[in-house]
C-alpha positions in Angstrom: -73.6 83.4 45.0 -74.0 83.6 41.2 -73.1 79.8 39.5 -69.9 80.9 37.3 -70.1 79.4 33.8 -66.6 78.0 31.9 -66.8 78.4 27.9 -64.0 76.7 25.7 -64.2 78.8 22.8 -62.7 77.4 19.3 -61.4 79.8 17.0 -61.2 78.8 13.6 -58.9 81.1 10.9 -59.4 81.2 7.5 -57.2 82.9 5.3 -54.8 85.7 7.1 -58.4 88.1 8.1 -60.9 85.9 9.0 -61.5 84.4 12.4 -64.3 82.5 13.5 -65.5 82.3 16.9 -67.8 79.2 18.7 -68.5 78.1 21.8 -67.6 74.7 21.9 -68.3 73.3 25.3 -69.6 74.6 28.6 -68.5 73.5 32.2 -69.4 74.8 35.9 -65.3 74.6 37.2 -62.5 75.9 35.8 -61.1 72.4 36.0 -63.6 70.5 34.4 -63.0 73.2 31.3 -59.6 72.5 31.3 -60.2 68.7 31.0 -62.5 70.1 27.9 -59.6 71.9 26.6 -57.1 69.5 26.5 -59.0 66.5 24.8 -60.4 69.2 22.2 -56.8 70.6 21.5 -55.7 66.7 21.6 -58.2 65.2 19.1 -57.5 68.6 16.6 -56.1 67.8 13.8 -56.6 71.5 11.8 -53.7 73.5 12.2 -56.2 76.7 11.8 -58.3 75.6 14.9 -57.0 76.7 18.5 -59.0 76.5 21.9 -59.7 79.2 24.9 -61.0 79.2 28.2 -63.3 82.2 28.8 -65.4 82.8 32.0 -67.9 85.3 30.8 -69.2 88.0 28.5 -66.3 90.8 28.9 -63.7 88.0 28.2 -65.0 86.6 25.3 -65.9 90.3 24.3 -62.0 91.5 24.7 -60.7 88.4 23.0 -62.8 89.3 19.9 -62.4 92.7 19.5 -59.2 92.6 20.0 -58.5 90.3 17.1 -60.9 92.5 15.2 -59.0 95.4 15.9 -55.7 93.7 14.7 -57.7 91.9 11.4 -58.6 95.8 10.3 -55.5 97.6 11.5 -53.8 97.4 8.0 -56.6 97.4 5.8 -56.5 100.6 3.7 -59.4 102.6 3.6 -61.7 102.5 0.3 -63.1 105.6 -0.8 -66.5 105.7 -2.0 -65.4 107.3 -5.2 -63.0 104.4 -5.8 -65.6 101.3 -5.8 -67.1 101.1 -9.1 -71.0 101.9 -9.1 -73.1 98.4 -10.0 -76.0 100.1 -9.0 -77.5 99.9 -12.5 -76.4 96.3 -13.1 -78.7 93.2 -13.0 -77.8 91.2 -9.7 -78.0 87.9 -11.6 
């Protein structure tokens, strides 16, 4: 039987677009990631900072794109022709 590994994962927002994803601590048991969990979310004191359990690749996979996803949704497009070219400017 494959040993199943328990991530806490700490997002961290900045601004309204921007999310940041780490792994913050690993555990073998569900339970023991829990503990991890609850003293992490206890002993936070940034309101942009929130905790997750994830128990592999796909999870942590979903959980990201899906908040890309919803971070691009309502961007508008920019059309090539509508960014100025800087091409020719000094990049200092």
């Amino acid at each position: 039987m494959t040993k199943r590994a328990w991530l806490v994962i700490e997002k961290t927002t900045y601004g309204e677009d921007i999310d940041n994803y780490s792994i913050s601590k690993v555990a073998d048991s569900v339970e023991q990631a829990t503990k991890f969990q609850i003293h992490l979310e206890a002993l936070n004191d940034n309101k942009n900072k929130t905790y997750f359990l994830a128990s592999g690749i796909s999870t942590i996979m979903e959980e990201v794109i899906y908040h890309h996803n919803k971070s691009v949704e309502e961007k508008p497009l920019i059309l090539k022709d509508e960014v100025k070219d800087t091409s020719s400017e000094m990049p200092f």
